[in-house]
N, C-alpha and C positions, 0 to 999 in steps of 0.2 A: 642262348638261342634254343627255341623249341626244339627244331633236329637235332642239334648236337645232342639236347638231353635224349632225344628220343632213341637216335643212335647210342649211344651208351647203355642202354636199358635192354637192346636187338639183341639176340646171336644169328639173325638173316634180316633181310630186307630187299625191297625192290627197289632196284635203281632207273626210273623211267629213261629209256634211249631217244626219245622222239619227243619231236616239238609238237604243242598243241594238239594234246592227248587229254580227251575228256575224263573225267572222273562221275561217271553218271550214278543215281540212286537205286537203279537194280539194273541186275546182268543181264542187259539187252541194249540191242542200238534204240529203242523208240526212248526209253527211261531217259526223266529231265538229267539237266548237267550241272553237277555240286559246284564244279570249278574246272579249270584249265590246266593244267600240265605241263610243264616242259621239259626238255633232256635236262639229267641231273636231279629233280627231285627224288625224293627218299621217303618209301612208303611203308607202311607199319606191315607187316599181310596177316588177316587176321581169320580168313579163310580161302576156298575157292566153290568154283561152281561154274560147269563149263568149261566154256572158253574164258571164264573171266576169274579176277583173284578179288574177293571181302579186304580191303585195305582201310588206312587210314593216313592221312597226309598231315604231319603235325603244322606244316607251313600255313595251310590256309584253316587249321581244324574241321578238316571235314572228312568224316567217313564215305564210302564209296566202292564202288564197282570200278575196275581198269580191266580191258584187255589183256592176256596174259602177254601175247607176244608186241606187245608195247614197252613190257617190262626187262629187266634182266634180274631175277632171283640168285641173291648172292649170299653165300655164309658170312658171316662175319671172325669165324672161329680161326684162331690162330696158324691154322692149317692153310687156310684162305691167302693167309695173308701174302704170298708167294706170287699167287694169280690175279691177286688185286695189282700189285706191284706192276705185273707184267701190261696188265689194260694201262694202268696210270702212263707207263713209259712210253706204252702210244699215244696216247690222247696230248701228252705233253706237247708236244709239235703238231698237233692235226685243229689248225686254224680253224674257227666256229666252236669247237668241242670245247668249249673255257668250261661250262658250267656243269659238264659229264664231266668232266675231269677232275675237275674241284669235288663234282659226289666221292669220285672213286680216292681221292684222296684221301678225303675225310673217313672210307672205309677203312682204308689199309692202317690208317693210323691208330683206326678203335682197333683192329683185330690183330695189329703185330704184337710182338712181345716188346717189351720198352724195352730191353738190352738191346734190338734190331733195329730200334728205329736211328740214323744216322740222316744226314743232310740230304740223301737224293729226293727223298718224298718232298722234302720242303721247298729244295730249288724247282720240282715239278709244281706245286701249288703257287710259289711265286711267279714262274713264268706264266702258267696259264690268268691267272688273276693280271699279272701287268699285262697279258695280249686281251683282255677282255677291256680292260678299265681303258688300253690305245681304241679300241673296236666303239668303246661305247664316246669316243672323243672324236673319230673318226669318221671319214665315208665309205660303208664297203661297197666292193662294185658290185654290179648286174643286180642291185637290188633298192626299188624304189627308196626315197627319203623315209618314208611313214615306217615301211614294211621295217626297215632297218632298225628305225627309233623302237619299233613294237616288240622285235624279236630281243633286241640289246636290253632293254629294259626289265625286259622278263629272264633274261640270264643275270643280271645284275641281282635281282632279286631273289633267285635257287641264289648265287654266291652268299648272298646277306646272310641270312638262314644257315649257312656253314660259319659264319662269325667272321667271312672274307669283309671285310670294310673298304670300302672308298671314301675319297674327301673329293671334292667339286669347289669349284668357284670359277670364276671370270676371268678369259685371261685372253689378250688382242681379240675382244667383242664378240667371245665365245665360248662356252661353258665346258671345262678340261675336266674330265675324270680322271683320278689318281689312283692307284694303290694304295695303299696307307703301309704296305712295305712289310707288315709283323714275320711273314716268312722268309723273307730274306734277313732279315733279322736272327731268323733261328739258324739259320745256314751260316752265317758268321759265327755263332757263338757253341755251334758245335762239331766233332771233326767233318772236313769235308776235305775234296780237290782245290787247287788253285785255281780250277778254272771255274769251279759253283762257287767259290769266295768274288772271284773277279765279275762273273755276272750278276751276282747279289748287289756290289760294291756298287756299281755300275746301276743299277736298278733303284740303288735307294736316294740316286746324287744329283739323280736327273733336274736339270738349270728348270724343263717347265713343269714340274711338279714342288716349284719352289712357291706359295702361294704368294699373289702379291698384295695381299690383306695383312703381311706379320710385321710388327713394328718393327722398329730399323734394331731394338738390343736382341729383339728373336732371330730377326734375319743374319743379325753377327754369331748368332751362338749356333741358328741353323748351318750358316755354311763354315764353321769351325770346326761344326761334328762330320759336315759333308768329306773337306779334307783329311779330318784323323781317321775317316771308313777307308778313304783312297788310297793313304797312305800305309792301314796296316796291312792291304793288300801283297802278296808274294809274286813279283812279277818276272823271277827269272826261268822258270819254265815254262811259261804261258806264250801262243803262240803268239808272232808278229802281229795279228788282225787284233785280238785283245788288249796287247800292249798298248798298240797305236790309240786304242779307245778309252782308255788310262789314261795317255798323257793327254788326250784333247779334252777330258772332265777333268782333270787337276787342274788345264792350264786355267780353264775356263771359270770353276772354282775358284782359284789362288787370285784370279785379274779381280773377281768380286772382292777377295778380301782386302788387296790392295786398296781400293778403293773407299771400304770401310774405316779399314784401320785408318787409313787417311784421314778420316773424322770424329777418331779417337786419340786426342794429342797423346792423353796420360798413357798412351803404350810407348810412346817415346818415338823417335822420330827414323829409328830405322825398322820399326814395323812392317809400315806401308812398304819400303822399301825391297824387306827380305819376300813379303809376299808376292810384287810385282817381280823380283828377282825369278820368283817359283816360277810366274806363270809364264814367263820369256823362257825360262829351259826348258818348263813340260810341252810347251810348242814346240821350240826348237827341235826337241828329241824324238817327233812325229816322221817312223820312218815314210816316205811319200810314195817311195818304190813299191811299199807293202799294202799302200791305204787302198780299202776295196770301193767301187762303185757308191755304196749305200754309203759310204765313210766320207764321201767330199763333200757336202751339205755340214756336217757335223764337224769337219777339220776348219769349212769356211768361218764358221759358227764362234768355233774357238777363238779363231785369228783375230775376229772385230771384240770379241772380249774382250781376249790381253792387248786388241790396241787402242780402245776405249780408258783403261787402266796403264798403259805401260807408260806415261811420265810416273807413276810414282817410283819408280825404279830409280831415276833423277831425283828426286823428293829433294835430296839431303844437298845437290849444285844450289850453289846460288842463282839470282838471274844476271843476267848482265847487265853490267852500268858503267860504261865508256864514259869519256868525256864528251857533249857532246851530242849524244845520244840520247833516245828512249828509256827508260825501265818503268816500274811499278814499284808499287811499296804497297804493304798488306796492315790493313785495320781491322777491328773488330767494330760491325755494325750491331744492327740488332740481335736480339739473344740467336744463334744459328746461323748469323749472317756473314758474311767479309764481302769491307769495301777495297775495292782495287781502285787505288791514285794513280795514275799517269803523270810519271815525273821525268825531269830531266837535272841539265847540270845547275838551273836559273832556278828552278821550281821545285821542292820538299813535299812530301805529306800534307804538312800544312798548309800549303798553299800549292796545290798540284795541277796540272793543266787542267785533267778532267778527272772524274771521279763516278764508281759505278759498283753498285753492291749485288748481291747474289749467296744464294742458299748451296749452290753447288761450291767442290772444292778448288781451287783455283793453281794451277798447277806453274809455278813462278820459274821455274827452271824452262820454261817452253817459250817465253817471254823475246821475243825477235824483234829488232829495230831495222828498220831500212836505212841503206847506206845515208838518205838525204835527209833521215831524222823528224819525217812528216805519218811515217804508218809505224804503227807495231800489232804484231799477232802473240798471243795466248791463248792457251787451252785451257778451260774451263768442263768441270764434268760436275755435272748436275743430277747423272744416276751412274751406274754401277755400269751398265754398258749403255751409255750414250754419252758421247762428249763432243761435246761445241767448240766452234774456233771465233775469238773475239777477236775483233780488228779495229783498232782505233785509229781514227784517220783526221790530218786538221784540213779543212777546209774553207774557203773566206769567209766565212759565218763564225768559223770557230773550230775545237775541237768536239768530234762525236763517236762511238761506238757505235759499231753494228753487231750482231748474234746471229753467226752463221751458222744452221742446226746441221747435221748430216742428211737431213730429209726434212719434207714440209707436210709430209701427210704422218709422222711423228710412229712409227712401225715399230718401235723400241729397242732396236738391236742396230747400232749403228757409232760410227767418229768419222767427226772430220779434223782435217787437219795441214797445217800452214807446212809447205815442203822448199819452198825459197823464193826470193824475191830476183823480178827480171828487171837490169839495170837498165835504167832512162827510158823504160817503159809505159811507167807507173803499171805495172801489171805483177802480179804474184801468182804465184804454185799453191795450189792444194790438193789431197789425198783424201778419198773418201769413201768408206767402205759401210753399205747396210742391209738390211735381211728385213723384207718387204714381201709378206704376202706368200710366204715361205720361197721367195728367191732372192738371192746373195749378190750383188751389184757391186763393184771395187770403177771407180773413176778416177781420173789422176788430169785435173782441169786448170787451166789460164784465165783467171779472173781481172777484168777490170778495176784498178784501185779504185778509181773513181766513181763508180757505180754498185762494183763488184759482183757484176753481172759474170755469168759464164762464157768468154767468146769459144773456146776451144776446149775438146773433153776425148779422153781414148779409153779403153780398159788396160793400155799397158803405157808405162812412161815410154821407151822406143818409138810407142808409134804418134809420139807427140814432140816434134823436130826444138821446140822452144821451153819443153818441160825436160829433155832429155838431156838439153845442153845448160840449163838453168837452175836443173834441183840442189837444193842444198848437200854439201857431201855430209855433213851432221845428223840430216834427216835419213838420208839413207842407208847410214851404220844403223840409227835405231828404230826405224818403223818397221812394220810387220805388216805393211802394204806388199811390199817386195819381198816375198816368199820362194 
């Protein structure tokens, strides 16, 4: 990048403080205007005169006139580097300043001695870059839509010009700015505290800066490296609020790998298993008494995760097959496919009541017969956090499934799921939890077999007299609805 070199070449420069600061053709206010300005740019000074300093700006290549007290004239010499330090450590936390900060950064790093420089300056250029890259994804308040877009933009742009990079894409029908993480990177890999390890960790693992354009062998290798960051983390002196924010990115993490590995036989079949195992303890271990205000959104977050994933934990039960009764039996359909047979004691694979194929994984061990041997429920997950509940039902026409989603307007963060069956009813339990629109929804509802319509729905089983006496006790050792 132009700056960098230019910085490199400095032993001073001006560091502009103010937004939308002209850089005019001579030292006057009437003089045309070369270009625009923002806090964080980095100026060459190549004389003065006046009130104004001879500069040259390697961003836009344009030489120029600036206001002196627009500027801040900073040494760059090793001597400097102390007071550089000191501005960076505020700017670090002072919300809007990303792109002043990210200057001052960039200075202190040319003018320290390299025996001095250690992980603070890095963990300060990473946070200030990740609250820019949330700023530029975000709404900030009391400031128009435009006004917002025009400022963010032009801070995005000083960072470029430091060699801060972002990565963009599409993500629930809206364009996410990212990090691209390089300095938290360097705070990993050089001495630092437990706790600039744990916010780097933390920083580089994040579920939406996962992009969802990378093929399914990238996204395996992506969140393999997610977990080995999480895991070489030091977590026994870090305070409660950190830890807690560790185990709801691990669990959250590991519920993804479960999932994958699930659709990777050749790792063998306790894989999927030990990962779901992960991400049931890293929840578990969420202390609840210590989770702060900002941490309940991100704990709910978790939960629909590992419960979207948590039959692979079961992977390795068989399903059941009574006399008598319901089960399934697994085929291989098309290249990526499994068909699922509907069989009983009368009816094989080969000849199965009904039969229904799908690209997601089919989780056999969730597989539930009703005591009269006319419905069965299985969970099916078709992504990584989203899992459906099938329910095969015979009716006088015949045998048919239906594809119960966790939502109908499809949010991406959601399971539902079969919690037991109400004798002589024809009605069944289910559980449902999803993250819509950035808010978290948990239902625990009484569907009709017959139509499987919703008649009855609460947010806690208790306050549903027919779910409270009818859940299954199997379902409720293992779901992570009941929290």
């Amino acid at each position: 990048m132009a700056t960098l070199t230019a910085l490199a070449a400095m032993s001073a420069l001006a560091i502009v403080t103010q937004d939308q600061v002209p850089l005019r053709a001579a030292p006057r206010d009437s003089a045309p205007q070369q270009a625009v300005l923002w806090a964080g740019d980095s100026l060459e000074i190549r004389g003065e005169k006046g009130d104004y300093l001879k500069v040259y700006n390697h961003r836009h290549e344009r030489a120029g006139y600036i206001k002196a007290p627009s500027v801040r004239v900073q040494s760059l010499k090793p001597a400097s580097a102390p007071e550089l330090l000191a501005v960076l450590r505020f700017l670090r936390d002072t919300p809007g300043s990303e792109a002043l900060g990210i200057s001052y950064a960039a200075a202190y790093l040319k003018a320290a001695p390299t025996e001095a420089i250690d992980a603070e300056a890095f963990d300060a250029l990473g946070a200030m870059a990740e609250r820019l890259a949330r700023r530029g994804s975000g709404v900030q308040p009391n400031r128009s839509a435009e006004a917002r877009a025009g400022l963010t933009a032009a801070h995005l742009e000083v960072a470029a010009a430091y060699g801060v990079n972002m990565i963009s894409f599409e993500s629930e029908g809206q364009i996410r700015i990212c990090y691209d993480g390089e300095a938290h990177r360097r705070v990993l890999a050089l001495p630092a505290t437990h706790r600039q390890k744990a916010l780097a960790a933390l920083a580089l693992t994040r579920h939406d800066c996962v992009s969802p354009e990378l093929t399914p062998l990238a996204r395996f290798n992506r969140d393999n490296w997610r977990a080995e960051v999480l895991d070489r983390v030091e977590t026994d002196s870090l305070p409660a609020v950190l830890k807690n924010r560790l185990r709801m990115r691990k669990a959250g993490v590991w519920a993804s790998l479960g999932y994958q590995r699930a659709r990777r036989p050749e790792l063998g079949a306790h894989a999927a298993q030990h990962a779901a195992d992960r991400a049931l303890a890293e929840l578990a271990g969420v202390d609840k008494g210590e989770l702060m205000e900002v941490d309940v959104a991100a704990y709910a977050d978790a939960a629909i995760r590992v419960g979207a994933s948590r039959w692979a934990a079961e992977a390795a039960a068989p399903a059941e097959k009574s006399p008598g009764k319901l089960s399934i039996a697994l085929s291989p359909g098309q290249p990526g496919e499994t068909c699922v047979h509907l069989v009983d004691a009368k009816h094989d694979a080969k000849k199965p009541l009904f039969t229904r194929c799908t690209y997601g994984i089919v989780w056999t061990a969730s597989a539930t017969s009703n005591p009269q041997g006319t419905a069965l429920a299985l969970a099916v997950q078709p992504l990584d956090t989203w899992r459906e509940m099938w329910v095969f039902r015979h009716e006088p026409q015949g045998w048919r499934v239906d594809v119960l989603p966790p939502a109908t307007d499809n949010p991406g963060l959601g399971y539902i799921e079969f919690a037991g069956w109400v004798p002589g009813n024809q009605q069944l339990l289910a559980a449902r939890e999803i993250r819509g629109e950035g808010r978290h929804k948990s239902s625990f509802e009484v569907l009709r077999l017959t139509t499987l319509e919703v008649e009855k729905q609460a947010d806690k089983p208790g306050n549903l007299s027919t779910f409270y006496r009818w859940q299954s006790p199997l379902w409720k050792a293992q779901t992570v609805a009941v929290r």
